[in-house]
N, C-alpha and C positions, 0 to 999 in steps of 0.2 A: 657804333652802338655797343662794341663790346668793353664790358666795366662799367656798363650803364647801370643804373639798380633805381629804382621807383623812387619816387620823391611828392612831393604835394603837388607839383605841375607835372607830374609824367606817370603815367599806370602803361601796365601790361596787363594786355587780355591775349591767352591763350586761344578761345574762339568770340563768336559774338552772341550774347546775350544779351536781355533785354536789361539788366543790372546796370550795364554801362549808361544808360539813360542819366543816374543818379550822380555819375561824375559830369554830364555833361552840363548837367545844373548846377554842380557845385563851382563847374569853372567858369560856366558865365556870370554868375551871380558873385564871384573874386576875383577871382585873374587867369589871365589867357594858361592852358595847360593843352597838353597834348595826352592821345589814348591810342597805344600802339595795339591790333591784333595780330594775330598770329608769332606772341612771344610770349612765351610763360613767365610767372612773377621772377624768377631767378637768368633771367634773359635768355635764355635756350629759345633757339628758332625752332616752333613748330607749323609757323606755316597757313599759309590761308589758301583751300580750292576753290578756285570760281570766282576770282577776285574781285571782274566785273559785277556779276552777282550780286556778292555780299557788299561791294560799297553801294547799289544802290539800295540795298534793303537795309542798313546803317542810315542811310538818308532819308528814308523812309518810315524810319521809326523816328528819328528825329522831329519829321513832321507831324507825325499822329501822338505823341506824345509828350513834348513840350510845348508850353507857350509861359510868354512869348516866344517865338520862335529866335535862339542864339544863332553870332557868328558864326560859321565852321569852315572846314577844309578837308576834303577828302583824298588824299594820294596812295597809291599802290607803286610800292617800291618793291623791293628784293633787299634778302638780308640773310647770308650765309648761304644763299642760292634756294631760298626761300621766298615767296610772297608772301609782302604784309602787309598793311592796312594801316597808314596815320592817318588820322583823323584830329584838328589841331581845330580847337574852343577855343574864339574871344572872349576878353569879360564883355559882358555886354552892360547897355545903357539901363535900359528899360528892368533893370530886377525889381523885384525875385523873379528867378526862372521857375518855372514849376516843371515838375514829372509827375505827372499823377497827383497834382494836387499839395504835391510837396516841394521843399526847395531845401536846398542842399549846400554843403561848403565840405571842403577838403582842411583834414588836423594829420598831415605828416604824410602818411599815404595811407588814409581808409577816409571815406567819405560818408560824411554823418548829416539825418536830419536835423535843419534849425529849426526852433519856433517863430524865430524874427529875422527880417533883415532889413 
């Protein structure tokens, strides 16, 4: 990962919040992207505690918050002796995905709402 730097299929999140919801609509609703935790936008490993944890509370908002409910994948690796958290989005079939009622697409690396899809 390292010389990795964020692209329309790839974000860094330093922890988890509930923000990341909005890329996972964006990449169902386009194409398959991946959302690493515990790396800052400049790829410095900061690390995820409790990894168990927070993947299943990742998955867990996943479910209370989007529908249809999107492809995913959740794995816990290490990186610079770090845990971190990918979590890899299919495009899915069934769009628009929503999060709250909204639905989302990726323009480079920031993810914006659409009116239409």
């Amino acid at each position: 990962m390292m010389g990795m730097r964020e692209k329309y299929n790839l974000e860094f999140r330093k922890e988890i919040t509930e923000d990341f919801l909005k890329t996972v609509s964006a990449y169902s609703n386009y194409h398959d992207g991946q959302i690493i935790f515990g790396i800052d936008e400049n790829c410095k490993a900061a690390g995820i505690d409790n990894v168990e944890d927070e993947c299943k509370r990742i998955e867990d908002m996943i479910n209370e918050y989007l529908n249809p409910l999107p492809d995913y994948k959740i794995q816990a690796e290490k990186f610079l002796e770090k845990n971190i958290i990918i979590l890899s989005i299919m495009k899915g079939r069934e769009t628009p995905y929503y999060f709250k009622g909204r639905a989302y697409k990726r323009q480079d690396v920031r993810t914006l709402e659409v009116d239409k899809i």
